[in-house]
C-alpha positions as CSV (number, residue, x, y, z in Angstrom):
1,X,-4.5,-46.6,228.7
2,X,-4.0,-45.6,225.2
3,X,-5.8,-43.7,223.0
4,X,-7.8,-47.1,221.7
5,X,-8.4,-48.5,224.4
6,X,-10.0,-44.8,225.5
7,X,-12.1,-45.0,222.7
8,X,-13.7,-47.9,223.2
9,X,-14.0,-47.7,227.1
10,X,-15.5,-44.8,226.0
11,X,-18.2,-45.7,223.5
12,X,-18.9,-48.5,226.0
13,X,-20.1,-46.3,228.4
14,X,-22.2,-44.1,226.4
15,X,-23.7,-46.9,225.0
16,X,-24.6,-48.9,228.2
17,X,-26.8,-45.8,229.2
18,X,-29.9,-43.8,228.5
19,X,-29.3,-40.7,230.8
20,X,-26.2,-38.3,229.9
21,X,-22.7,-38.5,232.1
22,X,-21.1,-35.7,233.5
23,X,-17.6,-35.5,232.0
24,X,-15.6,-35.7,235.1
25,X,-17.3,-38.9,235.9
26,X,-16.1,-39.8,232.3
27,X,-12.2,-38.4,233.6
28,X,-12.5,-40.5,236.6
29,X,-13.3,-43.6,234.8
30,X,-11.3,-43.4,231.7
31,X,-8.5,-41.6,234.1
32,X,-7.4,-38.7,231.9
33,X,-8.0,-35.7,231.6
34,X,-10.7,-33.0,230.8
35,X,-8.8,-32.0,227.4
36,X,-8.3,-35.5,226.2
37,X,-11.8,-36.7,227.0
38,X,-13.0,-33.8,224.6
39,X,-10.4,-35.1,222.2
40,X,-11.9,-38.9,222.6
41,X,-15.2,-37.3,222.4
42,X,-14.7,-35.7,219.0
43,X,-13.3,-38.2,217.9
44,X,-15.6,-40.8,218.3
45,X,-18.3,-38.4,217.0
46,X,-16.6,-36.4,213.8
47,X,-14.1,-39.7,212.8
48,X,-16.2,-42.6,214.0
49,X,-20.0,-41.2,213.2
50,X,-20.8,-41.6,215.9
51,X,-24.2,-40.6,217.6
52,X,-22.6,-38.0,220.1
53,X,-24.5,-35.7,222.0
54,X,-23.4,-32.9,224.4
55,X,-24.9,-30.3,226.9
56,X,-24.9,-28.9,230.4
57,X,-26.0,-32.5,231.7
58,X,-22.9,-33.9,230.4
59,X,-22.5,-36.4,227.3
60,X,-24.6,-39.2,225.8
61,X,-25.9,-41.2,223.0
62,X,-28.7,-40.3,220.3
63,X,-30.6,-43.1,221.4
64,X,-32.4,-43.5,217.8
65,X,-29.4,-43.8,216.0
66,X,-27.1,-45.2,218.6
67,X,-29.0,-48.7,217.8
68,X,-27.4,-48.7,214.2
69,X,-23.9,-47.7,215.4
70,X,-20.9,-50.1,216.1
71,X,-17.3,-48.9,216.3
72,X,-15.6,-50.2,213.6
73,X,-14.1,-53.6,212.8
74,X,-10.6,-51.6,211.5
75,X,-9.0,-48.8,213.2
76,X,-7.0,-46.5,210.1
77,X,-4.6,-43.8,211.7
78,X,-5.2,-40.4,209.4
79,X,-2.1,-41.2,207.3
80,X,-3.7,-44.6,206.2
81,X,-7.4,-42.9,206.1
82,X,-5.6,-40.1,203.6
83,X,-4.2,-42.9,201.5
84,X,-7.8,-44.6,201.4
85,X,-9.3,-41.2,200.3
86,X,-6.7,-41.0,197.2
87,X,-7.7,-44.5,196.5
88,X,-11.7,-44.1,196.3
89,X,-10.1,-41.2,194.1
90,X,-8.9,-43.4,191.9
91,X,-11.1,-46.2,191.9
92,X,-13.8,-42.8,191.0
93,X,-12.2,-42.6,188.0
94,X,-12.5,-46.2,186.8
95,X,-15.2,-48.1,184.7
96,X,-17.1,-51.3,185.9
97,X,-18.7,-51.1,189.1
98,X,-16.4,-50.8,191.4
99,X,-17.3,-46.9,192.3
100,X,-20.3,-48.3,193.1
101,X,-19.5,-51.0,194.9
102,X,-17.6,-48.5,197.2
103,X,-20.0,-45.9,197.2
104,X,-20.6,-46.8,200.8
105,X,-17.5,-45.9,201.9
106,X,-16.8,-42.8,200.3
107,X,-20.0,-41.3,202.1
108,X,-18.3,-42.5,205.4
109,X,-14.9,-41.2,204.5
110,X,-15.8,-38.3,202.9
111,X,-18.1,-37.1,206.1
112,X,-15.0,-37.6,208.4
113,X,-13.2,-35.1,206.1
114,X,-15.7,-32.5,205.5
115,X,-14.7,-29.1,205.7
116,X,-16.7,-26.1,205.9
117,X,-15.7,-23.6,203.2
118,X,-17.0,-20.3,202.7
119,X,-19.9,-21.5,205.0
120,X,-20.3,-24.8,202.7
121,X,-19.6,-28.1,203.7
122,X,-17.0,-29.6,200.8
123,X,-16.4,-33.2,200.4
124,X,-13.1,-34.1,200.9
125,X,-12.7,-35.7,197.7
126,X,-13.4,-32.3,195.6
127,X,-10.0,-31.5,196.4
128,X,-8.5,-35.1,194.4
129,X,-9.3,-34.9,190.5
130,X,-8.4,-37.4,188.5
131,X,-8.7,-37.1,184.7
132,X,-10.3,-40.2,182.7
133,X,-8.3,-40.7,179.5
134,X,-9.7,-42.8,176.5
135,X,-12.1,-45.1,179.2
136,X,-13.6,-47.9,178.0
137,X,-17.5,-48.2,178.9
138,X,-18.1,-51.5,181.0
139,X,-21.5,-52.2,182.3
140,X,-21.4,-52.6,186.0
141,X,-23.0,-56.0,185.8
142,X,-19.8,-57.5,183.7
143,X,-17.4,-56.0,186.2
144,X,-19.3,-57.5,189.4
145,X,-19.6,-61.1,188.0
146,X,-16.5,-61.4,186.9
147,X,-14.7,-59.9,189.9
148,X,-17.0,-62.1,191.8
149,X,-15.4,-65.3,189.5
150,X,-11.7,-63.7,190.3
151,X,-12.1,-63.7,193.8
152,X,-14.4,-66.8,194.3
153,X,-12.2,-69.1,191.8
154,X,-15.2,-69.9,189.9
155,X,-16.2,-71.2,186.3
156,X,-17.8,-68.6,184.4
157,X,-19.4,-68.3,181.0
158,X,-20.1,-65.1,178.5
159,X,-20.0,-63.9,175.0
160,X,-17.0,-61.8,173.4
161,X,-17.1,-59.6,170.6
162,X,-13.0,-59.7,169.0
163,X,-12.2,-56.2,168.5
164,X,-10.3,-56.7,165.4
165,X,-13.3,-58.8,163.4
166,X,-16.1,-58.5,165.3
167,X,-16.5,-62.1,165.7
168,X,-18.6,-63.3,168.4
169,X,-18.1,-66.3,169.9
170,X,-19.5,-68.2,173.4
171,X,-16.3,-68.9,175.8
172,X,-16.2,-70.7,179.3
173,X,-13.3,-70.3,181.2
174,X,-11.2,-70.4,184.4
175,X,-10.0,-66.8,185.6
176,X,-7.0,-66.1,186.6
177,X,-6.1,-62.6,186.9
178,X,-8.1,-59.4,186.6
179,X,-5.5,-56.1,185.4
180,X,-6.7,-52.8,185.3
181,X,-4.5,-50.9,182.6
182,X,-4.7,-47.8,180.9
183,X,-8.1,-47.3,182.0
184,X,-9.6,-50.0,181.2
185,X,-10.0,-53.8,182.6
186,X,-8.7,-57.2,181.4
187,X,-9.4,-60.8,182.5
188,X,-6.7,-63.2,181.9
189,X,-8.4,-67.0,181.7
190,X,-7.5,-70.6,180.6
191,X,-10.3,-70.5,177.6
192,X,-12.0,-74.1,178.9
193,X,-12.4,-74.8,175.2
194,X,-9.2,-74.7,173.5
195,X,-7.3,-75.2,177.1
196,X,-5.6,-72.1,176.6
197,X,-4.7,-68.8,178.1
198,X,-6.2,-65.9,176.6
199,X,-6.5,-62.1,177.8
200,X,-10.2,-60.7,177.3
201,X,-10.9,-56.7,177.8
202,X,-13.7,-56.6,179.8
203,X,-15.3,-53.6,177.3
204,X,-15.9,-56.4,174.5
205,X,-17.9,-59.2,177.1
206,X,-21.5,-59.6,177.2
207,X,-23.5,-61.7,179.4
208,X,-21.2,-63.4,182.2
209,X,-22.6,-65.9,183.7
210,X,-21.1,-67.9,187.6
211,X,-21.2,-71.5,186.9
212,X,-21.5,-73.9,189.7
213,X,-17.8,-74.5,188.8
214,X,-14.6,-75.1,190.5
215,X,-12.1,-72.9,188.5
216,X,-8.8,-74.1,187.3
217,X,-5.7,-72.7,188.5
218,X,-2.6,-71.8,187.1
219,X,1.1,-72.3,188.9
220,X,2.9,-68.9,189.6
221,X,5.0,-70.0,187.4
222,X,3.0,-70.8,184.5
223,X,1.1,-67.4,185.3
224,X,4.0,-65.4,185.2
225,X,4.7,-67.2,181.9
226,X,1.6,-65.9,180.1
227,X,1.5,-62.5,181.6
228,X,4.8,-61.1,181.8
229,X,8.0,-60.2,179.8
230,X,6.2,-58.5,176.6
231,X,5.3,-55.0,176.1
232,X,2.7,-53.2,178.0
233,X,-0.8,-55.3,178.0
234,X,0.9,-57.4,175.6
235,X,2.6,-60.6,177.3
236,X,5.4,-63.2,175.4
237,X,9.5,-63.6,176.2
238,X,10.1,-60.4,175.1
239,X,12.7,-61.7,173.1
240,X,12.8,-58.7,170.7
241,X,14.4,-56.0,172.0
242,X,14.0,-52.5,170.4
243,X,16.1,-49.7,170.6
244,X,14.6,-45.6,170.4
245,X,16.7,-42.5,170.6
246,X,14.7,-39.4,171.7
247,X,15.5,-35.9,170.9
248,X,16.9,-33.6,173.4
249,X,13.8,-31.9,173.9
250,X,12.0,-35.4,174.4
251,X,14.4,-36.9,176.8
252,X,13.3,-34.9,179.4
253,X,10.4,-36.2,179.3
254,X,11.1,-39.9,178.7
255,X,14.4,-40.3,181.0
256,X,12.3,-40.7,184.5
257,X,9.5,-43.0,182.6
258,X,9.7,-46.7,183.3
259,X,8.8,-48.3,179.8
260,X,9.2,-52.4,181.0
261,X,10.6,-53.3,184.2
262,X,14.1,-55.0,182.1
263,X,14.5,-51.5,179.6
264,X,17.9,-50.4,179.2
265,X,18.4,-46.6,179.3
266,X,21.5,-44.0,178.9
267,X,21.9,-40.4,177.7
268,X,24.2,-40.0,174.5
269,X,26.7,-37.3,174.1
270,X,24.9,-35.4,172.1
271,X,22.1,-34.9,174.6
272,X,19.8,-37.3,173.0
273,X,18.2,-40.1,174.8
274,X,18.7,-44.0,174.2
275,X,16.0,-46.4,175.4
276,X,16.0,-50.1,174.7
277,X,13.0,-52.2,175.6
278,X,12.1,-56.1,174.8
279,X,9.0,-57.0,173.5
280,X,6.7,-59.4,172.0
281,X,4.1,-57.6,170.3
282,X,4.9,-54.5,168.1
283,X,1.7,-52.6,168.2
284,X,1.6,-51.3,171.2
285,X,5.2,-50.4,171.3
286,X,5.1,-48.7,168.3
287,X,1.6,-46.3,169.0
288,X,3.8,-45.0,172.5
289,X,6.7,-44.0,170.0
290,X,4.8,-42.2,167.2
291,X,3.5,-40.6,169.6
292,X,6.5,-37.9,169.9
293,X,6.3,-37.8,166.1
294,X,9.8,-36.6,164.8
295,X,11.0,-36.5,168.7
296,X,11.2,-40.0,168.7
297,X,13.4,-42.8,166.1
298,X,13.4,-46.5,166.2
299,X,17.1,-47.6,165.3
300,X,16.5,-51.6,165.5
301,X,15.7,-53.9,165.2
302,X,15.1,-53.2,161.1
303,X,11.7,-54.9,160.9
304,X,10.4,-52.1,163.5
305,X,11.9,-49.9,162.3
306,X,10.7,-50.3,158.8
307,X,7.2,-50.8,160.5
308,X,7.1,-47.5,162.0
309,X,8.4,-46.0,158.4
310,X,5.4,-47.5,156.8
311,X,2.8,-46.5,159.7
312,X,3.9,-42.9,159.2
313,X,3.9,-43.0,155.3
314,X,0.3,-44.1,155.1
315,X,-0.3,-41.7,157.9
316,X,0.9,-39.0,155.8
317,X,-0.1,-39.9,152.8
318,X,-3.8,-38.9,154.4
319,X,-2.5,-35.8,154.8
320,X,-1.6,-35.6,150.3
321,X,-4.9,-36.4,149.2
């Protein structure tokens, strides 16, 4: 009998009684022995919550908690239940709802991996930190509804404020995809309207809205059309492809970054770096390479180049006045 099957032999028995059993009854019918019924013991009470109670009579159940207690639907090994701690980590950081929506489990999680320290219990997840960078605020109500559109391939409605003008307009539309990137969220939609694809960041939608809707779907093909081969949130062919040497002293930084999946990337003699990525849509591109200021140089093609030269006049010419 394996340590599973122990488990819930185990929880069985405790929970099919109201008087406590002696633990080498417990030995005798879960045939093992006295160490590794402790083991299951602690187990089922520090990992699974449950409502374990010991003492000279033996072992039993809380009965007014064990009512509300059910061994769990999935079993995690403590690798996979560390890897689920790094993710509520994560998904801590983010905007939208979705720490909420997991709020649940990080009580249940974080209880199996209490430690005491310095005679104070510690959560486990005070020892992740993750470090929000340039968030975007989404209300919580935006991120459930249209998550709940995502997953249930549903019609939805909602205004959208364009960041560039400010417009506001009314847009129904069929999700397809919803992409988390650089701290913030996207939906990517066929617009119902104009029957195209469009990419709305979830920061600039106001009042979604499920409609009693079927949503339209996209081929994987078409889908992979729209959303990849440009630079960074920015899809297209990436037909463009531009080419950046970095200093010495920036190519130790750069050399083990992935830019685009297709980039191109060699040292030069002199110890500089050369990267070549395609793209679609300069601006992105071109705020990750001023970003190293006079570490960084776009060679080609000329019309970036000549774009950067004119971002970092007007930039400096702040700087004159």
């Amino acid at each position: 009998m394996d340590k599973t099957e122990r488990v819930i032999k185990l929880h069985k028995i405790l929970a099919g009684r109201r008087t406590p059993i002696g633990v080498q009854e417990l030995m005798d019918r879960l045939e093992t022995s006295r160490a590794t019924v402790y083991r299951d013991i602690n187990y089922l009470r520090d990992y699974l919550q449950a409502p374990v109670e010991t003492g000279d009579d033996g072992v039993w159940y809380d009965h007014q908690q064990d009512d509300r207690f059910e061994l769990p639907g999935m079993w995690l090994t403590p690798d996979e239940l560390n890897a689920l701690l790094a993710v509520q980590a994560m998904a801590a950081r983010t905007q939208g709802g979705l720490r909420d929506l997991l709020a649940p489990l990080e009580k249940r999680v974080n209880t199996m991996f209490e430690k005491t320290v310095g005679g104070k219990r510690r959560p486990a997840l005070e020892r992740l930190r993750m470090l929000p960078h340039q968030i975007r605020n989404i209300p919580d109500e935006v991120f459930r509804v249209i998550a709940t559109a995502v997953l249930q391939r549903t019609r939805i409605e909602f205004d959208y404020r364009a960041r560039t003008t400010g417009e506001r307009t009314h847009r129904v539309v069929s999700p397809q995809l919803l992409t988390y990137y650089r701290d913030t969220w996207y939906l990517d939609a066929i617009d119902e309207t104009k029957r195209q694809f469009r990419r709305f960041s979830l920061d600039c939608i106001s009042k979604p809205t499920l409609r009693d809707e079927r949503a339209a779907d996209m081929s994987d093909e078409e889908l992979a059309r729209e959303t990849e081969g440009g630079y960074g949130i920015f899809s297209g062919d990436g037909r463009n492809i531009a080419t950046i040497v970095f200093s010495q002293k920036m190519a130790r930084w750069v050399a083990d970054q992935v830019w685009h999946p297709d980039q191109q990337a060699r040292f030069l003699p002199d110890g500089r770096f050369e990267l070549r990525v395609p793209y679609s849509n300069s601006s992105e591109l071109l705020m990750d390479v001023l970003q190293f200021g006079e570490g960084a140089e776009v060679i080609a093609p000329i019309k970036l180049r000549e774009q950067a030269r004119a971002t970092l006049m007007l930039a400096l010419n702040k700087y004159e006045s």
